[in-house]
C-alpha positions in Angstrom: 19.6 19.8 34.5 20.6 20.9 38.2 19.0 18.3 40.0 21.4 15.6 37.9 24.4 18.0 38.9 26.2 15.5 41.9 26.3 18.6 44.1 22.7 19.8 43.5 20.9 20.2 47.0 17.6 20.2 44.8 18.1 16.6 45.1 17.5 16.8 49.1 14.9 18.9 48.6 12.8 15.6 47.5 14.9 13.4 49.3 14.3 14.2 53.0 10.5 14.7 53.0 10.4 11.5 50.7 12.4 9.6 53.2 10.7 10.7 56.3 6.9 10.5 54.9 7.9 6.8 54.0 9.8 6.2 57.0 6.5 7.2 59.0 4.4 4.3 56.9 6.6 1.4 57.1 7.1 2.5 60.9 3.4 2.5 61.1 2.9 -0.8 59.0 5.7 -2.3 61.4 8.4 -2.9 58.5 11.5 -4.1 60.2 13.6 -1.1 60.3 11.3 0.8 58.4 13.1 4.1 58.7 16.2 2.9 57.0 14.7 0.8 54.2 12.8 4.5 53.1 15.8 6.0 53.2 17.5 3.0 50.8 14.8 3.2 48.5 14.2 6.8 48.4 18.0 7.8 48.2 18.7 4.6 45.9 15.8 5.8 43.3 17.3 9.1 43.2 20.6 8.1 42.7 20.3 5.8 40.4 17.5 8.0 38.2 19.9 10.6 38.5 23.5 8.6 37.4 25.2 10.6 40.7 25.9 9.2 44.1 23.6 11.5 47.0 26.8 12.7 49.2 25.8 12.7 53.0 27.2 15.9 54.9 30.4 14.5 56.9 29.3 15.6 60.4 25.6 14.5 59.9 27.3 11.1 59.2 29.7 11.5 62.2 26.4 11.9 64.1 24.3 8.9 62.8 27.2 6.8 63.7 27.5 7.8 66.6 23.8 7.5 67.9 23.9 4.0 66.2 26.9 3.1 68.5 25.2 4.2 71.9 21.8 2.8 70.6 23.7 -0.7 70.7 24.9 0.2 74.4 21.3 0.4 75.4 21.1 -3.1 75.9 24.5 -3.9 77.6 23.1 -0.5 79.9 20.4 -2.6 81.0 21.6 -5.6 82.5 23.9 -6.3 85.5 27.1 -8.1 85.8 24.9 -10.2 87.9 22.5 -11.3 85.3 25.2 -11.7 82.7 27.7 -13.5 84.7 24.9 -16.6 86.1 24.6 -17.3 82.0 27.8 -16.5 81.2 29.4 -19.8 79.8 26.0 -20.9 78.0 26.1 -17.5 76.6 29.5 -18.0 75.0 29.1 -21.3 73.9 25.7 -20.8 71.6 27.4 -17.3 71.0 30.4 -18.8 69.6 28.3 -21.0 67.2 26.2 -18.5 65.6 28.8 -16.2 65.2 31.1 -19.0 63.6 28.3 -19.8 61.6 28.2 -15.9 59.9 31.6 -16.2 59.7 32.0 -19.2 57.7 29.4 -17.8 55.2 31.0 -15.2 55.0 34.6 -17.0 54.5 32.4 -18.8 51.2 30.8 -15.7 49.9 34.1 -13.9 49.7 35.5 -17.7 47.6 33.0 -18.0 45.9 32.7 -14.1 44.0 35.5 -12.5 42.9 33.8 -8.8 43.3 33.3 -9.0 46.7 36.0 -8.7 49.3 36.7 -11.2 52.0 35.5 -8.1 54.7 32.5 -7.5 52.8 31.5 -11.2 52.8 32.0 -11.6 56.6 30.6 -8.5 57.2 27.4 -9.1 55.2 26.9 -12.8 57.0 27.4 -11.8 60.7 24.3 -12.2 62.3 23.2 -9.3 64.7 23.6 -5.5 64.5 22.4 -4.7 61.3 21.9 -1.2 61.4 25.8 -1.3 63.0 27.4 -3.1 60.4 27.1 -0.4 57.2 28.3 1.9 59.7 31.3 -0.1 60.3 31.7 -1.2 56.7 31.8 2.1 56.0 34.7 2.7 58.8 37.2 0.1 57.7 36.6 0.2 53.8 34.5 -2.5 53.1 31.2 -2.1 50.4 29.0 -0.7 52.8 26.0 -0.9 49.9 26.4 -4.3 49.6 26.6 -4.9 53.1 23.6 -3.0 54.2 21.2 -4.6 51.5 22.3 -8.5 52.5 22.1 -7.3 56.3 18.6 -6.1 56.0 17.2 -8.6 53.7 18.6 -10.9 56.8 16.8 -8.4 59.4 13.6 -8.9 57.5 13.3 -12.5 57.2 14.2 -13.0 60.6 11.9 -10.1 62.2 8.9 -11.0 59.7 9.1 -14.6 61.0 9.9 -14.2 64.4 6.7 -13.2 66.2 5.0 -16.4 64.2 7.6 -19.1 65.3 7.4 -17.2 69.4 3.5 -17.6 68.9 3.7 -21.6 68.8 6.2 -21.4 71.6 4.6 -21.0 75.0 5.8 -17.9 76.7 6.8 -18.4 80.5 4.6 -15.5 82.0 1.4 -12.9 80.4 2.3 -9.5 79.9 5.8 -8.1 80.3 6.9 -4.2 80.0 6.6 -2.0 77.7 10.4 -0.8 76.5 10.5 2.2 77.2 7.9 2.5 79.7 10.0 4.5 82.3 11.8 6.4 80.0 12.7 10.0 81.0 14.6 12.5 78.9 15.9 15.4 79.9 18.4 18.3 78.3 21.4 17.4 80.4 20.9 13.6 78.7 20.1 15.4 75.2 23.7 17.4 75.7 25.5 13.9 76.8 24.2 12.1 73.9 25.2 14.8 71.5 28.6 15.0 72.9 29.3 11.4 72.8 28.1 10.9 69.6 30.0 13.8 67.9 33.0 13.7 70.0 33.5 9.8 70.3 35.1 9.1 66.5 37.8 11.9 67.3 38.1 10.8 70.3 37.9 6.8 69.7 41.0 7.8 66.8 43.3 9.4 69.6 43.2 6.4 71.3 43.7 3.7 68.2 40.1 2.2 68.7 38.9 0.4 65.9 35.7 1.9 64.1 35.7 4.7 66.3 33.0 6.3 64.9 30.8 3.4 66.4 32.4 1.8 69.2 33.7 5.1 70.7 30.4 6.2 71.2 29.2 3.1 72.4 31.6 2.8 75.3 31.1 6.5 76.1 27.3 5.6 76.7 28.2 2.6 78.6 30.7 4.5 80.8 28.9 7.4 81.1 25.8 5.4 82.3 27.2 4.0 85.0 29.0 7.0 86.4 25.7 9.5 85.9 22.6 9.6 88.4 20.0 7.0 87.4 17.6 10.1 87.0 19.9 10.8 83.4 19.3 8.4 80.5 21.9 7.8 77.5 19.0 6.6 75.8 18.8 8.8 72.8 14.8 10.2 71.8 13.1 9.0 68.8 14.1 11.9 67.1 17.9 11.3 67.0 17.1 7.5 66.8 15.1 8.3 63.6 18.0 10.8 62.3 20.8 8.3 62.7 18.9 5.3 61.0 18.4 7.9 57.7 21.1 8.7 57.8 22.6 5.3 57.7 19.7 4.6 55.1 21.0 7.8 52.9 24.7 6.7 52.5 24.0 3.1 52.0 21.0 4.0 48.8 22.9 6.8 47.8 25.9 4.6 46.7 23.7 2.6 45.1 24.9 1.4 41.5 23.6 -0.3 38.8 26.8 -2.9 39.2 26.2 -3.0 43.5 22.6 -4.1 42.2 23.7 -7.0 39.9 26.1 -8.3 41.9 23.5 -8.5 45.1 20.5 -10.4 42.2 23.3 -12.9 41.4 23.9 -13.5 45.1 19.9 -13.4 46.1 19.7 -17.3 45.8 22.7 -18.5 47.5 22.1 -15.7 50.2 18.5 -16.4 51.0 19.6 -20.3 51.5 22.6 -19.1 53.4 20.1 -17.0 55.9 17.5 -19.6 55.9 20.5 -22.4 57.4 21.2 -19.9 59.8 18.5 -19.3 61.1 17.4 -23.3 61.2 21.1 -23.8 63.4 20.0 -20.8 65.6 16.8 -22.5 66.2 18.7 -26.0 66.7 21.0 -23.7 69.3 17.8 -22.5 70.8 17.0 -25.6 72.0 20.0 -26.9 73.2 20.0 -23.7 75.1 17.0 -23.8 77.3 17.7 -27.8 77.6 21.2 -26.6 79.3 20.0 -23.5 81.5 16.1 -24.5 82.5 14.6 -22.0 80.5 11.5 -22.5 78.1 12.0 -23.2 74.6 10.1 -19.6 73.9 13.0 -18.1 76.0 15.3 -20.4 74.2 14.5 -19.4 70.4 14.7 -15.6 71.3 18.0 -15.8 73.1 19.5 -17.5 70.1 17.7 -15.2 67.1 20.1 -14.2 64.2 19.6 -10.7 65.0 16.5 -8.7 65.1 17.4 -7.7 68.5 14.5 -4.6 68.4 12.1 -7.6 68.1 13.3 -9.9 70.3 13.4 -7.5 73.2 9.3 -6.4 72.2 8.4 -10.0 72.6 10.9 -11.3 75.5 8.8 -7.9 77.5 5.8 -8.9 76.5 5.8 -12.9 77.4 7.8 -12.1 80.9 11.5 -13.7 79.5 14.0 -13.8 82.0 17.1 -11.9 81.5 18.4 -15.4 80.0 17.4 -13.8 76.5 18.9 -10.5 76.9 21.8 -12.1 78.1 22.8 -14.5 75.2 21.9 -11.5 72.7 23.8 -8.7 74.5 27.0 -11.3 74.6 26.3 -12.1 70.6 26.3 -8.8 69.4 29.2 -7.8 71.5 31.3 -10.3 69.8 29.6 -9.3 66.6 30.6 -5.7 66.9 34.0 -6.6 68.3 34.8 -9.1 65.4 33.6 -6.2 62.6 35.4 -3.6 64.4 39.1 -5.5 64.2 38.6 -7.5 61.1 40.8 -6.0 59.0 43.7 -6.3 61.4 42.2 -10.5 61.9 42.6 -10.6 58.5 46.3 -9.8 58.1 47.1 -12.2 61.0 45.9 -15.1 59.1 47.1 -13.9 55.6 50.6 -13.8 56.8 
């Protein structure tokens, strides 16, 4: 039949409209990163059903990596040198500890199964930037499949409990922000976003920067944001936000195997403990944290999350957080993304 033919675009033809129409419940229902999950599950049912892998169009992948690297420079956009410098050694400190916690689960996934590499395992345990990670898995050769499916297992547990462990904590002020609330897009922004997102991996490979398709793009929106008039936003619109997450959904399900499945059931256990510790030493952090910079604990638990970060910043608006939170995060997931992006180079130091 055509639609099992690997090159059939009748297989789109379902895909898409599948992916989207799901995408739109789940983001309704509030399913952490409901858009990519629908595309997992809608591109992973047809490629499995079908016994071929769904092959995403280059630059429409060049793109969603792209607008997944500036959409994790909107944070770092947001906060002054100011802000970041008054929590700066706090910061480092509980950063240093959850990251070092990711990686040495990481270190004893990689031990302890032979089927998954040692940049896999670290990639799959660090905690923050899951819809970043695939992305860069996918850059430096690492199973971006496996990846994505521990990475968002770890994004749900921590987003489903979040809001419930934040409700027992007593926020420090009523009613915050909404994100977003000033937001203004224009077509000059819609060009700049485009340009940096398409033009940042050849760019990013010019210049020897790891992950390029990622980070490129991500400095471009940093650089670019300071340097533009405050009146022109990097941020990108829902539309290219929702493009960039499917497509980061489509090439992590349509790699889907039967063997990629097996291998993450046998891990399920020992990876829901593993995220369940991690999240019980980021709570531990949490406290320690607002003991050691004055904050409250509520401030304290969501600048020391596992990830999540879309959540975090929802309920740090909403209960009035100080910019202690954004600060710790922002920090993390700098480290996060620096650490994925030259792993394979940290790697061959130590080996040798």
């Amino acid at each position: 039949m055509a639609l099992t033919r690997p090159d059939s675009p009748l297989r789109w033809l379902f895909v898409v409209p599948a992916s989207i129409g799901l995408g739109w419940l789940f983001d309704r229902w509030n399913v952490p990163a409901g858009w990519i999950l629908a595309a997992i599950v809608v591109s992973g049912t047809v490629a499995l059903g079908t016994g071929h892998d769904l092959q995403v169009n280059k630059y429409y992948r060049r793109f969603g990596r792209g607008i997944i690297g500036i959409l994790a420079a909107m944070p770092i956009v947001g906060v002054s040198l100011g802000e970041i410098a008054g929590t700066l050694i706090p910061a480092a400190v509980f950063g240093a500890v959850t990251v070092g916690a990711g990686v040495g689960g990481g270190i004893l996934l990689g031990r302890s199964e032979k089927e998954i590499s040692t940049e896999t395992a670290m990639l799959s345990m660090l905690p923050g930037g899951a819809s970043t990670m695939p992305a860069l898995a996918d850059e430096i050769g690492a199973d971006y499949r496996y990846v994505a499916l521990v990475q968002y297992l770890r994004l749900l547990i921590v987003s489903v409990t979040l809001p419930a462990v934040a409700h027992l904590l007593t926020p420090p002020a009523e009613g915050g922000h909404a994100i977003g609330a000033d937001f203004h897009f224009n077509l000059l922004a819609a060009v700049l976003i485009v340009s940096a997102a398409m033009f940042g991996d050849p760019i990013g490979q010019k210049l020897k920067i790891p992950a390029a398709g990622v980070l490129c793009p991500m400095l471009l929106a940093v650089i670019g944001s300071w340097v533009t008039p405050d009146s022109i936003s990097f941020e990108p619109p829902m539309v290219f936000a929702v493009m960039a997450f499917l497509s980061i959904g489509w090439i992590a399900g349509g790699a889907l195997s039967v063997p990629t499945l097996k291998l993450f059931a046998r891990q399920l256990p020992v990876t829901v403990a593993y995220i369940v510790f991690m999240m019980a030493v980021c709570a531990g952090a949490g406290v320690l944290a607002a003991l050691w910079t004055g904050v409250t604990h509520f401030e304290g638990y969501l600048a020391t999350t596992p990830g999540a970060l879309e959540t975090v910043l929802a309920l740090s608006a909403e209960g009035g957080a100080g910019s202690e939170v954004i600060t710790f995060q922002i920090l993390r997931l700098v480290a996060v993304l620096l650490l994925a992006a030259w792993l394979p180079q940290i790697l061959r130091l130590l080996r040798k």
